[in-house]
SELOKE-493460 format. One line per 3 residues: for each residue z, x, y of N, C-alpha, C. Coordinates in nm, 4 decimals. Example, Ala and Ser with C-alpha at 12.3 -4.5 7.8 and 13.67 -1.06 7.14 Angstrom:
// residues 2
0.7800:1.3190:-0.5690:0.7800:1.2300:-0.4500:0.7800:1.3200:-0.3300 ~ 0.7080:1.2850:-0.2250:0.7140:1.3670:-0.1060:0.7870:1.2900:0.0030
This chain:
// residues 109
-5.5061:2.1207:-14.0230:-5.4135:2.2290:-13.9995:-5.2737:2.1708:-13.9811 ~ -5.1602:2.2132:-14.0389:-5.0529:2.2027:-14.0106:-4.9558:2.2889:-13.9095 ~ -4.8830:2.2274:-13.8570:-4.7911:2.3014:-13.7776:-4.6927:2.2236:-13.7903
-4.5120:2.3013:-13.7271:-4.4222:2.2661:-13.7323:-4.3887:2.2556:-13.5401 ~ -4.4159:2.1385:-13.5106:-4.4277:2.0510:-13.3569:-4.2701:2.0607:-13.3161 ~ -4.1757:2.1660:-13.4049:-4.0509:2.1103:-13.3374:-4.0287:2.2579:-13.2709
-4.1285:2.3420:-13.3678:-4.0888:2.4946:-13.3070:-4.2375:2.5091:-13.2205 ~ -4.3875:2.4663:-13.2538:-4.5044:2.4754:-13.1695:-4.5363:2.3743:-13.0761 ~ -4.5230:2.3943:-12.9680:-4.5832:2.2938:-12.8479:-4.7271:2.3416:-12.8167
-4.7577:2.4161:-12.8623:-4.9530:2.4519:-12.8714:-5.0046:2.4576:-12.9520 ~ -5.1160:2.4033:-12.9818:-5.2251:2.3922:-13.0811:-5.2529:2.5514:-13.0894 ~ -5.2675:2.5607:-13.2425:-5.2906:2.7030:-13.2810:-5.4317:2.7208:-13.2649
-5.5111:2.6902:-13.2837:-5.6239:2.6892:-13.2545:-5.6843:2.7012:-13.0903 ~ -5.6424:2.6180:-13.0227:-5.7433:2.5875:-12.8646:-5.6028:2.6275:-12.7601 ~ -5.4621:2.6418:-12.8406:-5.3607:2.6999:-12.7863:-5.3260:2.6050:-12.6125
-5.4052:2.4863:-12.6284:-5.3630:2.3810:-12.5260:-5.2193:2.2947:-12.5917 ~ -5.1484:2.3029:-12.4855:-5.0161:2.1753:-12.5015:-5.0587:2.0572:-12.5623 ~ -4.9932:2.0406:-12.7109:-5.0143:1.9527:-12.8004:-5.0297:1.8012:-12.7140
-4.9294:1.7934:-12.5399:-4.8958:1.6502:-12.5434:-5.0064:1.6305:-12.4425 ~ -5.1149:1.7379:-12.4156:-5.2007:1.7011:-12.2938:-5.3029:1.6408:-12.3672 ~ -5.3149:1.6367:-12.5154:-5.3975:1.5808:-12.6162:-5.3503:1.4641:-12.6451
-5.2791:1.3465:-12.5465:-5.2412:1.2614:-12.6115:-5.2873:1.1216:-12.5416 ~ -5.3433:1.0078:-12.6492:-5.4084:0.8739:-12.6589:-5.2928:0.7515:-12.6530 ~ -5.2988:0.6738:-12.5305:-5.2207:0.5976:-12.5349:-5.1870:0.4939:-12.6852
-5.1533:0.5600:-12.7786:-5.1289:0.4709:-12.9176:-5.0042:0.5246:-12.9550 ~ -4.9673:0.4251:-13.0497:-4.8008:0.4785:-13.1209:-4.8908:0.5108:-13.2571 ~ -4.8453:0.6212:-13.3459:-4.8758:0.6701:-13.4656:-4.7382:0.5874:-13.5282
-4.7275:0.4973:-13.6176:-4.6738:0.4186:-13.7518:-4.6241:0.5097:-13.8563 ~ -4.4827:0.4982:-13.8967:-4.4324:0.5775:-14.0220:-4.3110:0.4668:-14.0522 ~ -4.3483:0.4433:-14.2060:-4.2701:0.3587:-14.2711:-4.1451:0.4622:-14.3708
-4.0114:0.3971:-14.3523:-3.9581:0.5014:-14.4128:-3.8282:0.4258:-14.5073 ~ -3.8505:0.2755:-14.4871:-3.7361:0.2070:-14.5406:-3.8122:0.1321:-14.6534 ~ -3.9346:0.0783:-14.6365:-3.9933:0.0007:-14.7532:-4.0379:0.0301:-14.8805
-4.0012:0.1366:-14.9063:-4.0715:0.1909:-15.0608:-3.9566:0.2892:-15.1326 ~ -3.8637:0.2267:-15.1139:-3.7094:0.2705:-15.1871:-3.6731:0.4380:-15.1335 ~ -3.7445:0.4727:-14.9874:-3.6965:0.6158:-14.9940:-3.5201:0.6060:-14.9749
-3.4907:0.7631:-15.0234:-3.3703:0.8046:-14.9978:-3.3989:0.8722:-14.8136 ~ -3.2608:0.9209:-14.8001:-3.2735:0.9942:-14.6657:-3.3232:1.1320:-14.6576 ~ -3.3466:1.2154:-14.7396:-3.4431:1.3303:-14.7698:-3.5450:1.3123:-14.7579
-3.6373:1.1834:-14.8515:-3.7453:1.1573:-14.8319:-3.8048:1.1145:-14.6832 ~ -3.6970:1.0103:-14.6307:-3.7292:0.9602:-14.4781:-3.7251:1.0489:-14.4016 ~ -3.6240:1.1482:-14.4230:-3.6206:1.2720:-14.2906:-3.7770:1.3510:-14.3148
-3.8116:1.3849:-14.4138:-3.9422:1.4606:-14.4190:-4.1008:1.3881:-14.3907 ~ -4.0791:1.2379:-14.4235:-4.1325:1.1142:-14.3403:-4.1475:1.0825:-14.1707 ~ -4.0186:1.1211:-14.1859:-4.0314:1.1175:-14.0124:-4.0907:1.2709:-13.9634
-4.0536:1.3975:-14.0122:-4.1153:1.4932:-13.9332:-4.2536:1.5452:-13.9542 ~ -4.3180:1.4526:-14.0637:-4.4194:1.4297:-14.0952:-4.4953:1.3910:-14.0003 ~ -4.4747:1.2866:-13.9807:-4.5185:1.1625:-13.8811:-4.5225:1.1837:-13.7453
-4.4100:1.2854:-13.6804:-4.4260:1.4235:-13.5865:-4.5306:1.4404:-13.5726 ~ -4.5568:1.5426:-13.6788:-4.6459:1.6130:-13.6997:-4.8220:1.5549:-13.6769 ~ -4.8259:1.4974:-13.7109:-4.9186:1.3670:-13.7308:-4.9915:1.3464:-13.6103
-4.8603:1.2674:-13.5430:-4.9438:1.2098:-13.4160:-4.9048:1.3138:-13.3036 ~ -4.8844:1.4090:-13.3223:-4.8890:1.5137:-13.2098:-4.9821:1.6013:-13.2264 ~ -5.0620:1.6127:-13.3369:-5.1793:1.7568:-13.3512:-5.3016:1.5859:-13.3538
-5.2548:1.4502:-13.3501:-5.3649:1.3492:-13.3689:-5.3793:1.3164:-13.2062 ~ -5.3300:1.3815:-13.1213:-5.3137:1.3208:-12.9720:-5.2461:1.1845:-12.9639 ~ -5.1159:1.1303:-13.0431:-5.1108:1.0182:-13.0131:-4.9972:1.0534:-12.8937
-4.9649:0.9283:-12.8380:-4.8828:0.9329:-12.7252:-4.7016:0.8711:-12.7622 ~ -4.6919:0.8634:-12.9044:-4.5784:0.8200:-12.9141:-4.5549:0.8534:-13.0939 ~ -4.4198:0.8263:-13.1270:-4.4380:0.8134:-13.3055:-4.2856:0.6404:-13.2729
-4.3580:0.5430:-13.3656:-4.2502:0.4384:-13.4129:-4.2466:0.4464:-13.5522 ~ -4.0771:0.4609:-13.5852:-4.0580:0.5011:-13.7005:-3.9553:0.3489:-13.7409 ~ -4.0269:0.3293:-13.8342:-4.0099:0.1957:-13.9264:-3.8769:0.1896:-13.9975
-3.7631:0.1566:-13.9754:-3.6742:0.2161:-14.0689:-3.6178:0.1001:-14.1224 ~ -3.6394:-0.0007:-14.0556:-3.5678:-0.1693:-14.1034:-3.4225:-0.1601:-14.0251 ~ -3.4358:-0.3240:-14.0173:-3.2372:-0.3337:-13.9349:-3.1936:-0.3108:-14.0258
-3.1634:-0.2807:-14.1306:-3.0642:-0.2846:-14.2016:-2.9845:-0.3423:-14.2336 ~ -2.8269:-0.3519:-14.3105:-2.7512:-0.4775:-14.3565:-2.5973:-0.3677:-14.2701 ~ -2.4846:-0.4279:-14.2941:-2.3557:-0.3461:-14.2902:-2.3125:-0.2821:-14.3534
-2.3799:-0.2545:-14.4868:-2.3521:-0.1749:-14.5942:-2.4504:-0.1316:-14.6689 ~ -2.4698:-0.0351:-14.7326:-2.5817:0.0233:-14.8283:-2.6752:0.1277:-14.7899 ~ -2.8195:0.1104:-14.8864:-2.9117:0.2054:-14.8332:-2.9734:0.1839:-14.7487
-2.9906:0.0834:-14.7076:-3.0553:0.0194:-14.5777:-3.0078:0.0657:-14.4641 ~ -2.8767:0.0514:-14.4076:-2.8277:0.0710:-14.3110:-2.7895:0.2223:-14.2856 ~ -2.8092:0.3073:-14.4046:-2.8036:0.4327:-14.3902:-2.9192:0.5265:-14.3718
-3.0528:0.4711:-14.4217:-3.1573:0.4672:-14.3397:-3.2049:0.4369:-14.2014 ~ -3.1291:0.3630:-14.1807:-3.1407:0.3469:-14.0251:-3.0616:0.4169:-13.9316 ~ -2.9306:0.4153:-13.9497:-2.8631:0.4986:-13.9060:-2.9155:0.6243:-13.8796
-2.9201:0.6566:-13.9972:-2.9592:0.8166:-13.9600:-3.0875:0.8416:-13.9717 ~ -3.1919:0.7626:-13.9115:-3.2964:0.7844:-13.8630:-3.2574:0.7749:-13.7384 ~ -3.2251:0.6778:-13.6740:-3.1815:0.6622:-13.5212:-3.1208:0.7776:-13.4967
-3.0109:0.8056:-13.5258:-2.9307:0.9662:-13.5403:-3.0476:1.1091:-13.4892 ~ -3.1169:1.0982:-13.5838:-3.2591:1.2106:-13.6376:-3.3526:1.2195:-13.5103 ~ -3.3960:1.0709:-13.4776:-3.4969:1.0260:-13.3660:-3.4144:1.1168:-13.2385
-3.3008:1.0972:-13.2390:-3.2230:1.1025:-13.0878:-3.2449:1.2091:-13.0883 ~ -3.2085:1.3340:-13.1545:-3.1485:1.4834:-13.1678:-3.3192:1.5414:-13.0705 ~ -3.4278:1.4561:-13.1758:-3.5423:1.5339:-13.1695:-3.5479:1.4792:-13.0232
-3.5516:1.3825:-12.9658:-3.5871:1.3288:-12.7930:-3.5075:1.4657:-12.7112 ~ -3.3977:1.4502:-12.7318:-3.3108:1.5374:-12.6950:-3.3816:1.6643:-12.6958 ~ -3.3832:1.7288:-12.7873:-3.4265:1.8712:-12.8000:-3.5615:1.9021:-12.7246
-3.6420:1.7878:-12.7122:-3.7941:1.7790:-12.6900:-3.8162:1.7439:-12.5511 ~ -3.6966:1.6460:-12.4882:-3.7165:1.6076:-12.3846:-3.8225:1.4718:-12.3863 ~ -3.8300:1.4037:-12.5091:-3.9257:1.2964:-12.5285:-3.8242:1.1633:-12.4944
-3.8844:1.0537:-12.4712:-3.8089:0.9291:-12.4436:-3.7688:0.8150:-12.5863 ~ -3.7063:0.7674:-12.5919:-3.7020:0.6731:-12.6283:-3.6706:0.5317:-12.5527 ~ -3.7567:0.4626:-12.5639:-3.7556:0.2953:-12.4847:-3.6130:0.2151:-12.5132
-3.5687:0.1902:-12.4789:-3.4508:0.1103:-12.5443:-3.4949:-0.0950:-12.5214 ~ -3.5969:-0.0724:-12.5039:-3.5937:-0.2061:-12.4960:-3.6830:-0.2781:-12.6057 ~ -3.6917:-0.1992:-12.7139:-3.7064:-0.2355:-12.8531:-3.7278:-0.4225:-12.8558
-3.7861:-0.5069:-12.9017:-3.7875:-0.6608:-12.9378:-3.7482:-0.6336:-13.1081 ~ -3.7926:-0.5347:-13.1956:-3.7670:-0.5324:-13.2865:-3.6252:-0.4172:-13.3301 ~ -3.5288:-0.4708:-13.4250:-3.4194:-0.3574:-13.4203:-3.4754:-0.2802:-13.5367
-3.5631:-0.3129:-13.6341:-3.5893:-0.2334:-13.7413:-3.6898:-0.0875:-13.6708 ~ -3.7152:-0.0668:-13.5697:-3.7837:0.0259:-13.5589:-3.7233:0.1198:-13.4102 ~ -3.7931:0.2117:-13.4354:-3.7552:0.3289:-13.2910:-3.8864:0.3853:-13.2711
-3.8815:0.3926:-13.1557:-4.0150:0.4153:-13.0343:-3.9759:0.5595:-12.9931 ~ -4.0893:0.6763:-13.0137:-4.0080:0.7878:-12.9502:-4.1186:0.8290:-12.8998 ~ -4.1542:0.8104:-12.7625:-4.2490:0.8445:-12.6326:-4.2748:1.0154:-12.5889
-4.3817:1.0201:-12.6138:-4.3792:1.2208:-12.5553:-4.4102:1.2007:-12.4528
């Protein structure tokens, strides 16, 4: 079943809070390694939402690569980081800032 986790915080079905279903694991979404554009990554990432919040996971890390100072790389990242924030924000979810890796973002429910 699909749902859209940015407008449903309950399972349509058992109508319990998506985050009381959740398994201490990070759900994985790659969004820089396979030549996406930023359309593709944005629908990647709310994918990946989607995913590990109706999967009970307890987090989503979204893969985006450090990037360079210029190009598609760094505009992938950018505005994934950008994307990640809005949704913490809106959601009230965390992000860790104490990252070891810069290619990725940790976003904690």
């Amino acid at each position: 079943m699909h749902t859209n986790v940015l407008n449903n915080t309950k399972c349509q079905k058992c109508d319990f809070e998506l985050v009381d279903h959740l398994i201490p694991q990070l759900f994985d979404v790659d969004v820089c390694h396979n030549g996406e554009d930023w359309a593709v990554a944005s629908v990647k990432i709310l994918d990946g939402l989607d995913k590990a919040l109706l999967s009970g996971f307890s987090g989503l890390r979204v893969i985006h690569g450090h990037g360079s100072s210029h190009g598609h790389t760094s505009i992938i990242k950018s505005r994934s980081i950008a994307f990640i924030n809005n949704i913490a924000r809106q959601k009230g979810y965390q992000i860790p800032r104490n990252s070891k890796n810069r290619g990725e973002t940790v976003l904690l429910f």
